[in-house]
N, C-alpha and C positions, 0 to 999 in steps of 0.2 A: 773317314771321308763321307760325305755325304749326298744327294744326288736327290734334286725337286722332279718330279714327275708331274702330268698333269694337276693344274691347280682351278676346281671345279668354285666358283661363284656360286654360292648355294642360295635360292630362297624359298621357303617353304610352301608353295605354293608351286616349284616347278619340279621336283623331285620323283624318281620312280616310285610307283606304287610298292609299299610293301607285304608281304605275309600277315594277313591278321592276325591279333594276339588271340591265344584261345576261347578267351570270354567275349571277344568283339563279334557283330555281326559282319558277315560276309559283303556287304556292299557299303561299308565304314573304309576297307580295302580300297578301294575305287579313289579314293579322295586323301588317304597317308602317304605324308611324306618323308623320304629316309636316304640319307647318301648313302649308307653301308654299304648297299646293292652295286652302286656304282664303284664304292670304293674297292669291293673284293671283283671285279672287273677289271678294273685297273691295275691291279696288283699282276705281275707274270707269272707264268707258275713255276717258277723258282724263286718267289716271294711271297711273304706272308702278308695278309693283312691284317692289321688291327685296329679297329673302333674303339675311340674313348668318347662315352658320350658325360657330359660335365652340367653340373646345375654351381651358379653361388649366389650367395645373399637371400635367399629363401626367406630368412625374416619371418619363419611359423606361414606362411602365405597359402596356407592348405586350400580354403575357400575359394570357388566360384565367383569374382564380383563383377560386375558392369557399370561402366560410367553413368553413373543418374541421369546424365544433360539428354547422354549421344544412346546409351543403351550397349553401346561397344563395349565388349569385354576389357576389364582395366586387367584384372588378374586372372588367368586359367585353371588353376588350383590343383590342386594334387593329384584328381581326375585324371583329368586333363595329360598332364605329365606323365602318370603312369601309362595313362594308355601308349603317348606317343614312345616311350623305351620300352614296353612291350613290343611293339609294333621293329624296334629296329634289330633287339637283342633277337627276332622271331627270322630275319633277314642276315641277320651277322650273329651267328652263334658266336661267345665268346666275349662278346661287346661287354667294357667296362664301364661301371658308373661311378663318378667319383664327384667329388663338390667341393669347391675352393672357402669354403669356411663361410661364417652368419648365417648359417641355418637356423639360429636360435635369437634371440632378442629383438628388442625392434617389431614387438608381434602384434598382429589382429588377436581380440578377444578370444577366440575359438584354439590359439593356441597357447598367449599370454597366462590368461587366465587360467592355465591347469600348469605351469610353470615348463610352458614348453614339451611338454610330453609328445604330443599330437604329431609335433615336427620328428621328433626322434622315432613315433611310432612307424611313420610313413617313409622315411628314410631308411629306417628297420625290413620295415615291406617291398620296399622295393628293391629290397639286396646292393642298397650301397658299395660297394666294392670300399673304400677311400677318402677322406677329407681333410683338408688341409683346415685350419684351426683360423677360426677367428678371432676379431676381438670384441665381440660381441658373447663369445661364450664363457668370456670373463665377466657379465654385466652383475651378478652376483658373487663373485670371488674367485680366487683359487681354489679352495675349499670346495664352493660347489662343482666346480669343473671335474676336481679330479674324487670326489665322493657320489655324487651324482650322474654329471654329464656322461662321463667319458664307463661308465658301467651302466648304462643305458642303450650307451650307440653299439651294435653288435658290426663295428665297423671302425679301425683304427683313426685317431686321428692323430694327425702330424702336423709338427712345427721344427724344424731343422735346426731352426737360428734362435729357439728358445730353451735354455737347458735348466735343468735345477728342479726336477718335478717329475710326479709320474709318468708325463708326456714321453720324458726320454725314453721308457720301455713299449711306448707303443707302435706299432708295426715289426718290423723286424728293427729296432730299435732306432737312435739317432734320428729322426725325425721322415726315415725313412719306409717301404715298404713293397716287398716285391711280390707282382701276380705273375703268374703261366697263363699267358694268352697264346692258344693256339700252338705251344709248345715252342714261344718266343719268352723270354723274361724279361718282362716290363717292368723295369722300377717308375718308382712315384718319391716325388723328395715335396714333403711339405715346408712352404716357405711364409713368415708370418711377413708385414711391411715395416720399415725401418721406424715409422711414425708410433710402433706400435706404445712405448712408453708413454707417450702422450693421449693415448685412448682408450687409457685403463687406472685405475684408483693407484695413487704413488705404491700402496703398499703390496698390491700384483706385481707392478714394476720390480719392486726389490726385491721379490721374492725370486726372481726368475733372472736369467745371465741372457741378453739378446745380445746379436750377434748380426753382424751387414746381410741383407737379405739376398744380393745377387752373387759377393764373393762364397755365402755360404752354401749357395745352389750350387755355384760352379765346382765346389772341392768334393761336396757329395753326390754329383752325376760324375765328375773325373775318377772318383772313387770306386762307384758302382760296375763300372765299365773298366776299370783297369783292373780289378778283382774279377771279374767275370761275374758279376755278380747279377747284371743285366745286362740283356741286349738293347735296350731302348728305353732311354729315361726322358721321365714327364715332369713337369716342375708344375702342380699345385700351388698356387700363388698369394694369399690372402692380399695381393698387390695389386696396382694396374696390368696388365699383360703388356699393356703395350709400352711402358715405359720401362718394365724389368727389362724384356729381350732383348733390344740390342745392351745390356750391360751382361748378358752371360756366353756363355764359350759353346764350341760345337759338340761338346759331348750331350748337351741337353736338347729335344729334338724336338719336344714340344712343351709349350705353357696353356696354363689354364688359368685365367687370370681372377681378379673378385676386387672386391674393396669399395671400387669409388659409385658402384651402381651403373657402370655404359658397358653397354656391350658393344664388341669387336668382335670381327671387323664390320665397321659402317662403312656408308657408300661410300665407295669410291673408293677405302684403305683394303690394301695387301691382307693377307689370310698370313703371308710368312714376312718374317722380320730377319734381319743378319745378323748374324753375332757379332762377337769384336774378333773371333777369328775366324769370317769371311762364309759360314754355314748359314745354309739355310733353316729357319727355326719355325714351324707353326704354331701360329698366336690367337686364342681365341678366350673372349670371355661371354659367358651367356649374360644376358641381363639380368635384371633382377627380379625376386619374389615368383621365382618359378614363372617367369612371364619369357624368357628363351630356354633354346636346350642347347649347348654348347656339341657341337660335333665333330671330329678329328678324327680323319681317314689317315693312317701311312700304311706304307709297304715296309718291310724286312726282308735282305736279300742274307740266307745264312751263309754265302760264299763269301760274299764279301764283305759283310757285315754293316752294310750303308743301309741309312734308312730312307726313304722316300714320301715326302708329303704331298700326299695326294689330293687332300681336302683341309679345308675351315671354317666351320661357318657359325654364328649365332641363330638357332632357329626361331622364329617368331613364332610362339604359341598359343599367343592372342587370336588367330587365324585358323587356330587347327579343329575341325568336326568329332576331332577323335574324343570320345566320352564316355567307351563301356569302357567297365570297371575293370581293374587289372591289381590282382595281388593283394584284392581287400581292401584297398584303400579308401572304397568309397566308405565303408562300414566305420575305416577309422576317421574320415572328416565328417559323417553324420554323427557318431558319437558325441565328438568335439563339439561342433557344433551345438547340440541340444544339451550339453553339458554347462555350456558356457554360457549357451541364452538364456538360463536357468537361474533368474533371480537378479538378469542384467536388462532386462529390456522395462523396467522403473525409469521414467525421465528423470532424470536430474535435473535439467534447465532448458530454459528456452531461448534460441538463440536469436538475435537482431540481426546479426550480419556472420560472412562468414569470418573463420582465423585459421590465415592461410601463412606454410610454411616457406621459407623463401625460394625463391624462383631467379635460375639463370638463363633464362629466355624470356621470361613475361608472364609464361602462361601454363607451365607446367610447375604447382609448388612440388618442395620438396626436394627440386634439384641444387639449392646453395645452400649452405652452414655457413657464406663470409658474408651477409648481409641480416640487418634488422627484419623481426617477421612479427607480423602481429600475432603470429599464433607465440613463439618464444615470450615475446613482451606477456602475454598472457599467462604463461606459467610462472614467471617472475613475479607478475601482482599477486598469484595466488601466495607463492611463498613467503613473501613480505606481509603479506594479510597475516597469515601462519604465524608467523613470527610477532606480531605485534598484539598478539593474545596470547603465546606461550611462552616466548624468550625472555630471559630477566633482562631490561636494557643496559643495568651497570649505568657506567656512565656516558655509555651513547646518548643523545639524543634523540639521534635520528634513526629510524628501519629502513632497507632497501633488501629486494630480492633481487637474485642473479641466477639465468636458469643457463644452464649447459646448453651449446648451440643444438646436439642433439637430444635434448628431453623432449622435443615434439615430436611425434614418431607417426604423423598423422595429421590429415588438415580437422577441422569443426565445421562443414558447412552447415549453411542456411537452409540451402533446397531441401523437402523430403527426396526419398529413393525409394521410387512404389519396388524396383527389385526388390529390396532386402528389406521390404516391409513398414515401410516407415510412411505414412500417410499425409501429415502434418507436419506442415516447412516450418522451422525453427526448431524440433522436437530432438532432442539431445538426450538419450538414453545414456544409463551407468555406463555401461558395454561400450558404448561409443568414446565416453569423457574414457574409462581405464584403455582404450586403444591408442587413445590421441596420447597419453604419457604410462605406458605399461609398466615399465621397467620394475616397482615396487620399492625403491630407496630408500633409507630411513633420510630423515633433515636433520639438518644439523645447522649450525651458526657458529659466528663468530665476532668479536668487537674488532673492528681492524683501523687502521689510523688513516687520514685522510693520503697519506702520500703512499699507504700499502694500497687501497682501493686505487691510486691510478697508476699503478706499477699491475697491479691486475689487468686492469682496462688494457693497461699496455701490451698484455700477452695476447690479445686479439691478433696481433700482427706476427705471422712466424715466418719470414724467410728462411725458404730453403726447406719446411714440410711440403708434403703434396699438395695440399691446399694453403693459400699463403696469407691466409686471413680465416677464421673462426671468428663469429662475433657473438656474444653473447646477449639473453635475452636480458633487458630491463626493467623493472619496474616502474609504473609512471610517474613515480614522483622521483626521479634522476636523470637529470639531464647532463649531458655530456658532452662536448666541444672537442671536437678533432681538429688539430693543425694540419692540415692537408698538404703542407711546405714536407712536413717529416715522413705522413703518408706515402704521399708520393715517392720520396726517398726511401720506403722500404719495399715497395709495391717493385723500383725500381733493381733492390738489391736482390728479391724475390725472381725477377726475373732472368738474370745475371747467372742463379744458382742452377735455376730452372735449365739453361740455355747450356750447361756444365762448363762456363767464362768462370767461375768461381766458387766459392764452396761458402758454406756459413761459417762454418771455420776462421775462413779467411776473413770474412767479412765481422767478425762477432763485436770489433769495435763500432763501426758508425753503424750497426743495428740497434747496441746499447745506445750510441746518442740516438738516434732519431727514439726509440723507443722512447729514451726520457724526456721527449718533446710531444709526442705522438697524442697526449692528454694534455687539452690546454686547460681544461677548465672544468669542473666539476658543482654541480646546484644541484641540492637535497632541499626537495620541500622548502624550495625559494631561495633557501638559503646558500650561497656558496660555501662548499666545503675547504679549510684550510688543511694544510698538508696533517698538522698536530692535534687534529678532529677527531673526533672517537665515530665511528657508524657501525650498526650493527648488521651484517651480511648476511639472511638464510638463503640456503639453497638445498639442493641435494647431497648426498655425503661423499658420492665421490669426488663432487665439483669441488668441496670445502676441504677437501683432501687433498688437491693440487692435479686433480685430471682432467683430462684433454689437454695437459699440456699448459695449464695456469698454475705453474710453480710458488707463484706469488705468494697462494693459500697455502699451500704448503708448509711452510715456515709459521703461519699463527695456530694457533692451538684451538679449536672446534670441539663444540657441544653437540653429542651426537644424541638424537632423541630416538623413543617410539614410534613417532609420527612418520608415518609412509608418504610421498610423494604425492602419487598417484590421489591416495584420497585428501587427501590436502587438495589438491585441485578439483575433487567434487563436489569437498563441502564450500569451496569456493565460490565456483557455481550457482549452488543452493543457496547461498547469503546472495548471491547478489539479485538471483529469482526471486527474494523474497520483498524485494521492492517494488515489485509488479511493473507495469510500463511493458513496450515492445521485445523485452528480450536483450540479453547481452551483448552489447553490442561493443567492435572494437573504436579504437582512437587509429585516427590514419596520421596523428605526427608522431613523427620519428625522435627516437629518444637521444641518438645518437648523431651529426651532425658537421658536417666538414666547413670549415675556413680556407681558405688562402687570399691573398691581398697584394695588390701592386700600388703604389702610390706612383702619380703624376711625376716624369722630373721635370716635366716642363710647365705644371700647374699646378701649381702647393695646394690650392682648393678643390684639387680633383683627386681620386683612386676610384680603382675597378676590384671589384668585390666579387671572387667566385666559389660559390656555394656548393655546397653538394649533399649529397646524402636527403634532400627532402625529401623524398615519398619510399614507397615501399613498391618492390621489385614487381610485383604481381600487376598486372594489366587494369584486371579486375577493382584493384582496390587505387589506384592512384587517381583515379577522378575524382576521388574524396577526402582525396586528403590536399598541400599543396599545388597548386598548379599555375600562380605567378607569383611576379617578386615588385615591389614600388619602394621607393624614400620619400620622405617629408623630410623639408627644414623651415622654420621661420626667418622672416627676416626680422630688424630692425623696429620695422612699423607695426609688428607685430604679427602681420599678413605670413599666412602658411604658403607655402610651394611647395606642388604633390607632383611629381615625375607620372609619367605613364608607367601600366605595367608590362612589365618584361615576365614574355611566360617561360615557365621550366620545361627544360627539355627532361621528358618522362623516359624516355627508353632506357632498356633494363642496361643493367651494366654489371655483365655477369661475375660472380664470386667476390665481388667487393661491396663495402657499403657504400656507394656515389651513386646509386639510382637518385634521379632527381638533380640535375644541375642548374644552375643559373647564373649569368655573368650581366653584374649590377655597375653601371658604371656613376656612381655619385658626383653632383658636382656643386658646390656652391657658389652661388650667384654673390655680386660685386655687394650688395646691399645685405646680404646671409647674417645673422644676429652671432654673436661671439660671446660667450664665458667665460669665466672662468673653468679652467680645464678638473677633471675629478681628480686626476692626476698630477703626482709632482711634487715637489714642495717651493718651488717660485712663487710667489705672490700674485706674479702679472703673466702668469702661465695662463695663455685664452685661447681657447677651441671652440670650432662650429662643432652642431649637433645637430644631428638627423637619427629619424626615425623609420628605419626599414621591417616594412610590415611583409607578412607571407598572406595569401588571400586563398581561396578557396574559388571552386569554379564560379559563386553567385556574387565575387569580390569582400565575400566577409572575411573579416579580418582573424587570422586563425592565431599567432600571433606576435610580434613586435622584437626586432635586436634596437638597443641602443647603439650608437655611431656617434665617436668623439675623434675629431681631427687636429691635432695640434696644429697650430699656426706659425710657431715662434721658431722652429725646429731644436726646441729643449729637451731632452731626454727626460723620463721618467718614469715612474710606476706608483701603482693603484694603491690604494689605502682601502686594511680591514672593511668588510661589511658585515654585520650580523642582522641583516636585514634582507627581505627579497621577495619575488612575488611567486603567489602558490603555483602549486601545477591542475592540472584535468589528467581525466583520465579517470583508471579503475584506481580511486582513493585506498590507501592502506590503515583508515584510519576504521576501528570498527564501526565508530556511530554515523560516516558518510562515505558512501560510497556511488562516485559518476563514472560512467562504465564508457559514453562518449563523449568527445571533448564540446566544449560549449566556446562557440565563438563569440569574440569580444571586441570593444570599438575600439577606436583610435583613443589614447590619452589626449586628454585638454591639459593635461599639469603641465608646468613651467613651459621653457622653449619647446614644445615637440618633445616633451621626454617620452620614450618608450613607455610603454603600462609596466613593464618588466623592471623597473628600476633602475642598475646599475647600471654605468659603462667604464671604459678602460680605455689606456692609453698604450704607445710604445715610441719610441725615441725619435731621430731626425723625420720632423713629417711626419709623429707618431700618432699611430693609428688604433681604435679600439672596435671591439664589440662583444656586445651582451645580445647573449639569447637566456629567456627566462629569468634573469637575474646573475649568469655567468658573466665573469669578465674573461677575456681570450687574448693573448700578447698571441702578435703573429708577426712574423721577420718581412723586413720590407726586402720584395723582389724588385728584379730589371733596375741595376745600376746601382742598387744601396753598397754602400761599404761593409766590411765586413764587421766593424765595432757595431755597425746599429744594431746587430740581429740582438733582440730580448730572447731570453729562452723563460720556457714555459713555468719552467721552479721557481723563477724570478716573478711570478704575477703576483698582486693583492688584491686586492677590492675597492672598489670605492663604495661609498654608503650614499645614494642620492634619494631624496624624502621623497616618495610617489608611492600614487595607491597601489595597492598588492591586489594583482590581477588574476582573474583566471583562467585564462589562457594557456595552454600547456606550455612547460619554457620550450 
């Protein structure tokens, strides 16, 4: 049984002073903040108290940083941190420090670049108690974890629900590990996330036996506690905290959660959660990169054996004065530091604009992996450059890079940071470019067929993962066409799973359909790609390997090279500095692109076209890229008719790619000039044709979808193209390379053709459209029958004569 005691709302700024650490000075005291004080208050005295205080996703975040704009502390840094657990362990003897796993990867230069050392020095130092195992400490193998990592850390790490490895012997074994606090036993059960197979290279995965992350907690705290083996068990989470505990039972008493990067509890959420059998549970995750300190007050009554959560809280250490040195740590982040800056502070490039990671609010990058980001797009052209000076093409034709939604680890801004020395806005040192993609990966390629590349593209979509979309980075000469009909349809399944109305399980049939629709369309370098098209894929080796969860790759066979990631994208850089002009600068259209479509039933010459996906999530960068939507058509007489424009709703639209919407309503007028259709095989198949162009804030034209409307209501489909117009962007060709896209006019060719070339058709009132030279079948909504729907396997091409544009598709 269990029994909640006072539950204290913590925030760092309102907390009793505590006991200086012994290196601090005495009026630093004046201004630390600490529940312990309160919590061993609280406690009766025929109860114990015990302090867990928790750091996760650390991410090597040793350093001191400040926001360049504001000056405001972004990061605290190991400092910082050590001081304030000095400061509570000096107030609560006994106090535990543990960390819910990614302490390691994902690192600023000062700890990347010595292969994480610096992290495990300063964790070393500050007497870690406990961690719970990431999966970021997989970002070099197996191998290094258990030869390396894990004889480094002078601190057990655990994973419960991962067996088959060294791991199993670490702690008191089974992913478990008990301390004497206070002469109560605290076990600690390490718990990895159920996703974990999906964010680790296939051949981690199969080394290792995972196991459900919440039934596994609950059998080893029932375990611990009906052995007498502890009196108070903590579940270590490499998980959300807040989405594990209500799925575990009341012998577990508190979580410490990690994974997605938020800390809990935020305003206004509970500190304790209920179990499924009616217990009180506290729930807390610090934030990330050493920037909170997680804190968990309980009581222990030994008569009765209930424990009592007294406290919760994430502490904000963004805030905190506290800065003398505690346990040497400052020695070991200046070491790092000047160890690191040591032959990294050479610019590499010079930059035009920033490239920013995605954002699910607008204005914080970094917070989404389910949307397009110019910084991803950027690692992708680097890899594709790569690729198109070392890969044998075989019988590809065509190169494309594909970057992992997390190979960005870091935005590229424009601004200097007189903080951290950097004087000159644009100036892009090594040390900066190896932070923004640390990891070190070797590349690797592969030839893959046109219908494996959109069964790839497809795995963007995962209902039923914690995140229910990953989108991968692009290179710019790929353009891609999402049915937003299918979308929606897993967005909605995703929800369902979320909501625990169903399982993916249950749902794995019309996920497989929508998935095989979810890809309408695919254009390489103008050209549209057919399903039985050879393309050659670089990327990194775990992505080419089938990780994060794109099985897809999995199944083809990869050439794994020498070449490291990381400098692959500096000599990137370097070639594209070597063209002189304002610096690298990004492209703000998006690679990636949604459809859905209603046709009139009450006016064969009308449909409403809604768009999505134009701009990119960040605030910052959407004035520069789309920002309205127009059609043209001619008539008859020849005379054009140009719609006003309809502008794009920019607001962010968190963890999906539909930042950017717009709802186009086209209509053709009584006198609209008529064709023959591209589509069909009828003779007297005739369609109107408009030309819906994307505009820029100064109304240039950024660039063109083709629009074919049947008249007749005859079914049909597209005819081969091997024709099609080029892209913009950061070229992957060696001898040309445009780093911004170059806006282009309206086409004079034929009726209003798009610059883009093609268009497409679909059946009753069939309807088409081309972006870049894409044809895109989309199912007519509000009232169609259910024979009309085309599916997306079902498209061709049509080949229509128009000059090859440059405009990005």
């Amino acid at each position: 049984m269990k029994a909640i005691a006072v539950l204290v709302a913590l925030t760092f700024g309102g907390l009793a002073p505590a006991i200086p650490p012994p290196t601090a000075a005495a009026d630093d005291a004046t201004t630390a903040a600490t529940a312990a004080t309160a919590a061993a208050a609280a406690a009766t005295p025929t109860e114990t108290a015990i302090t867990v205080l928790g750091v996760t996703d650390l991410h090597g975040h040793i350093e001191r940083t400040t926001d360049p704009a504001t000056g405001a502390v972004a990061d605290p840094g190991a400092v910082t941190l050590a001081c304030e657990i000095s400061r509570v362990r000096e107030s609560s003897p006994g106090a535990v420090l543990v960390s819910s796993g990614d302490n390691l990867g994902d690192s600023p230069p000062a700890s990347a670049l010595l292969e994480d050392q610096p992290a495990l020095d300063v964790l070393n130092a500050m007497s870690t108690d406990v961690s719970a195992l990431g999966a970021h400490e997989f970002d070099k193998g197996l191998d290094d974890l258990t030869d390396r990592i894990l004889p480094s850390a002078a601190f057990p790490y655990l994973s419960a629900n991962l067996t088959g490895s060294a791991l199993d012997s670490e702690g008191e074994g089974g992913g478990t590990f008990i301390k004497d606090v206070n002469g109560v036993k605290v076990g600690f059960v390490g718990i990895m996330t159920d996703d974990f197979p999906a964010l680790v290279a296939p051949a981690t995965a199969g080394a290792l036996s995972p196991a459900p992350a919440a039934a596994t907690a609950n059998a080893k705290a029932a375990e611990l506690k009906r052995t007498g083996a502890a009196d108070v068990v903590v579940v270590l989470a490499h998980a959300d905290a807040d989405g594990l505990a209500p799925r575990l039972t009341g012998d577990v008493d508190a979580v410490l959660g990690g994974y997605s990067d938020v800390g809990h509890p935020g305003a206004g959420e509970s500190a304790t959660m209920t179990s499924i059998d009616g217990q009180d549970i506290a729930v807390v995750q610090a934030d990330r990169y050493g920037r909170g300190l997680a804190e968990v007050s309980l009581a222990y009554s030994a008569s009765t054996r209930e424990v009592s959560v007294i406290s919760a809280a994430d502490r904000d250490l963004r805030t905190s004065d506290c800065t003398a040195d505690a346990y040497g740590v400052e020695g070991i982040v200046s070491q790092a530091s000047a160890r690191a800056a040591a032959g990294d502070s050479q610019r590499a490039a010079t930059l035009g604009t920033d490239f920013l990671r995605g954002s699910s609010d607008g204005v914080t990058p970094g917070t989404s992996l389910g949307t397009e980001s110019t910084a991803s797009d950027l690692i992708a052209d680097s890899y594709a450059h790569w690729a198109s000076a070392n890969a044998p093409r075989g019988d590809a034709a065509r190169i494309i890079g594909l970057a992992s939604p997390g190979d960005a680890h870091a935005d590229l801004l424009y601004a200097k940071d007189p903080a951290n020395g950097e004087t000159v806005d644009g100036a892009l040192t090594k040390g900066e470019a190896q932070a923004f993609e640390p990891l070190g990966n070797e590349m690797s390629y592969a030839v893959l067929t046109g219908a494996r590349l959109k069964a790839v593209l497809a795995q963007q979509w995962r209902p039923g993962d914690d995140r229910g979309v990953l989108t991968l980075g692009t290179s710019a000469n790929l353009s891609v066409r999402i049915d937003q009909d299918a979308a929606d349809e897993l967005y909605a399944i995703h929800d369902e799973v979320a909501k625990g109305t169903a399982t993916a399980a249950a749902k794995a049939t019309p996920i497989a359909d929508a998935r095989s629709r979810v890809i309408a369309s695919i254009v390489i370098d103008g050209v549209p790609l057919a399903d039985d098209d050879s393309v050659l894929v670089a990327s990194s080796s775990p992505l080419m390997a089938g990780g994060d969860g794109y099985a897809a790759l999995s199944e083809v066979s990869a050439v794994a090279t020498d070449s490291v990631d990381r400098d692959v994208l500096t000599e990137y850089l370097e070639y594209l500095n070597s063209f002189g002009g304002r610096g690298v600068s990004a492209s703000y259209l998006k690679h990636q692109t949604g459809l859905a479509s209603t046709i009139s039933q009450a006016n064969p010459r009308a449909a409403t076209l809604n768009l999505t996906g134009l701009v990119h999530s960040n605030d910052s960068e959407k004035p520069r890229g789309v920002t309205s939507v127009r059609y043209s058509y001619q008539e008859a007489s020849g005379v054009t008719v140009t719609s006003e424009a309809v502008a794009v709703d920019s607001t962010t639209v968190a963890n999906r790619p539909e930042t950017g919407r717009a709802t186009l309503q086209v209509v053709f007028g009584q006198d609209a000039a008529a064709q023959k259709c591209s589509f069909g095989d009828a003779q007297d198949t005739s369609c109107f044709l408009a030309t819906i162009e994307l505009l820029d804030a100064s109304g240039a034209v950024l660039s063109t979808y083709g629009y074919e409307l049947a008249i007749d209501g005859s079914a049909a489909k597209g005819i081969d193209s091997e024709t099609g117009a080029g892209g913009t962007g950061a070229s992957m060709r060696a001898e040309e390379v445009v780093v911004a896209p170059t806006p282009v006019g309206r086409s004079d060719h034929g009726a209003g053709m798009a610059r883009t070339g093609a268009t497409i058709g679909i059946g009753v009132i069939a309807l088409g459209l081309l972006i870049g030279g894409a044809i895109l079948l989309v199912r007519r909504r509000g009232g169609a029958d259910e024979g009309d729907a085309v599916d997306a396997e079902d498209a061709d091409f049509a080949d229509l004569d128009g000059p090859a544009g440059t405009g990005s598709p």
